[in-house]
C-alpha positions in Angstrom: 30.4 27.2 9.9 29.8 26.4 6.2 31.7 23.7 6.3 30.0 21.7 8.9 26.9 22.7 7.6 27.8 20.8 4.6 28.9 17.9 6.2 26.1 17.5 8.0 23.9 17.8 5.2 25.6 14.9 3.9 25.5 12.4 6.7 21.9 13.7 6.7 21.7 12.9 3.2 22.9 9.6 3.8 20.8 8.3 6.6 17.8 9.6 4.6 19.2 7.0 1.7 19.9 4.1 3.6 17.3 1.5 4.2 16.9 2.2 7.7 14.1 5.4 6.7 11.9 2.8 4.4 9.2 4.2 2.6 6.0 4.5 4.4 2.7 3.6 1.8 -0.2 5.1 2.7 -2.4 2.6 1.1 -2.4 -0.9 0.3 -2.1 -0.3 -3.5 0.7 1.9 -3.1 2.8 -0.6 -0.9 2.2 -3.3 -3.6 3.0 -1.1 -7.0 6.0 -0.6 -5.1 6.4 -3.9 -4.2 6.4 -5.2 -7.9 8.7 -2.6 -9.2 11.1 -2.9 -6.9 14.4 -4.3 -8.2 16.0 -6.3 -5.6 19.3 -5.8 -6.7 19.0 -3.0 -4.7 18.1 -4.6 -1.8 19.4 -4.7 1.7 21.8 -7.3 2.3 21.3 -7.3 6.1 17.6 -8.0 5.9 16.0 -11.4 6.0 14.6 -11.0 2.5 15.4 -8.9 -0.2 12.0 -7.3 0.5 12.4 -6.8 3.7 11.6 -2.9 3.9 8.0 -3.9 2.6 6.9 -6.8 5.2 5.6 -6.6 8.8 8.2 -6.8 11.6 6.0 -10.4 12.6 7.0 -11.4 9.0 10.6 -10.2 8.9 11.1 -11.8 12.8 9.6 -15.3 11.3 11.7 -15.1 8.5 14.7 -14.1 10.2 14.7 -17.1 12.8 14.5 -19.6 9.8 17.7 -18.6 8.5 19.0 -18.7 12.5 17.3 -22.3 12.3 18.7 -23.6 9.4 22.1 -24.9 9.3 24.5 -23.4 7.3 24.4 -24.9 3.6 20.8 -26.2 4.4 18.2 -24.3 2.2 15.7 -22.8 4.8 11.4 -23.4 4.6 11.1 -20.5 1.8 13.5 -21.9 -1.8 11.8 -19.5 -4.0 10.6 -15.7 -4.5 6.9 -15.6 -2.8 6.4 -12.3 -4.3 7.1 -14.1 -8.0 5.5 -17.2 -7.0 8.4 -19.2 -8.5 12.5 -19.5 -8.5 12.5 -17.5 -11.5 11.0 -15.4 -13.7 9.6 -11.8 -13.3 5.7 -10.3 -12.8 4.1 -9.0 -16.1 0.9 -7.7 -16.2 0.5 -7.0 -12.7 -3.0 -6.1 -11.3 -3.8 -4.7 -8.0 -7.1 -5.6 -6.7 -9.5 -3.4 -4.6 -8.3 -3.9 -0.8 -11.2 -4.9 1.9 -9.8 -3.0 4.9 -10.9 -4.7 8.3 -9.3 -1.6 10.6 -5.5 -2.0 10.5 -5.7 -5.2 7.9 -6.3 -5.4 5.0 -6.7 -8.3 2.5 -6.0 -7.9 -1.3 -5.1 -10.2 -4.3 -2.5 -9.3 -7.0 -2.7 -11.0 -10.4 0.0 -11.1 -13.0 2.1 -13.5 -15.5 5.3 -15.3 -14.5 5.0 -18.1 -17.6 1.6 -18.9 -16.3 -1.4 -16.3 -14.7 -0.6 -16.3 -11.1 -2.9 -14.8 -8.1 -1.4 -14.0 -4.6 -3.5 -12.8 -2.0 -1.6 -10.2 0.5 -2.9 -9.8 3.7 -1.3 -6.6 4.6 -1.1 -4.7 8.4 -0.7 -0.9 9.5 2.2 -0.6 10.9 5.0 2.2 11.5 2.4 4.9 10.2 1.8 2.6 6.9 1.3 -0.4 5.3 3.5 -3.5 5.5 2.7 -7.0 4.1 1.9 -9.5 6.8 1.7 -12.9 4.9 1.3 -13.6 1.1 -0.6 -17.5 0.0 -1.1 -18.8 -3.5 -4.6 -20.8 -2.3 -4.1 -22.4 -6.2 -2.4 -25.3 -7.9 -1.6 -28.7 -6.8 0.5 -27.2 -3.5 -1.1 -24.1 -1.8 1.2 -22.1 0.3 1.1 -19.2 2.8 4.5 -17.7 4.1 3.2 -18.2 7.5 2.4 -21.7 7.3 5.8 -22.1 5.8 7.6 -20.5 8.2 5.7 -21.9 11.4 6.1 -25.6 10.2 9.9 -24.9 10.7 10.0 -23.2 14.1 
């Protein structure tokens, strides 16, 4: 009886670690801290994005028919981090803005430094009992960009 107590404690204990019981935030700063110190080397590879556990299922569904849409060897609508801003680099000196909620939405901007000041603005959705991001946009620079936009241009 001990025994398979224990060994159910452990595939218990494993289900618990896999990706498949994500975090749930209960407010839109505590999705994004996360967010920005998450190391995604220890993401999971059968996700669309390495940070797939902290978007919507719309924004993991888009980005998951662009890589079903773009032929193999063919770099797909998003060629850089969106959560960086850039192809390299890492956030420093991240700042979480004060959310305006609009029931289940909520709309945000997060500032940091990746070689230059960047501002992203999240527009985040309750979903799954907490909060997921729905699309991110940089609205500054010579080429503004939202992950929608990206994504629907390709499908």
């Amino acid at each position: 009886m001990r025994l398979s107590t224990l060994i159910l404690g452990l595939a218990l204990s494993a289900l618990i670690a896999s990706s498949g019981f994500a975090a749930t935030y209960k407010t839109p700063e505590a999705l994004l801290e996360a967010l920005y110190s998450f190391d995604t080397d220890k993401a999971d590879d059968d996700g669309p994005s390495p940070y797939s556990a902290f978007f919507s299922d719309h924004l993991n569904e888009m980005l998951q028919a662009d890589i079903d849409n773009t032929p193999d060897g063919e770099v797909g609508a998003i060629d850089f981090d969106p959560v960086i801003a850039g192809q390299d680099g890492k956030a420093s000196n991240v700042e979480i803005g004060e959310p305006i909620l609009l029931d289940d939405r909520a709309e945000l901007e997060v500032q940091f430094r990746n070689g230059e000041e960047v501002t992203l603005y999240y527009t985040l959705v309750k979903e799954h009992g907490g909060w997921k991001v729905e699309d991110i946009a940089d609205q500054q620079g010579e080429q503004p960009w939202s992950l929608s936009a990206l994504l629907s241009e390709t499908q």
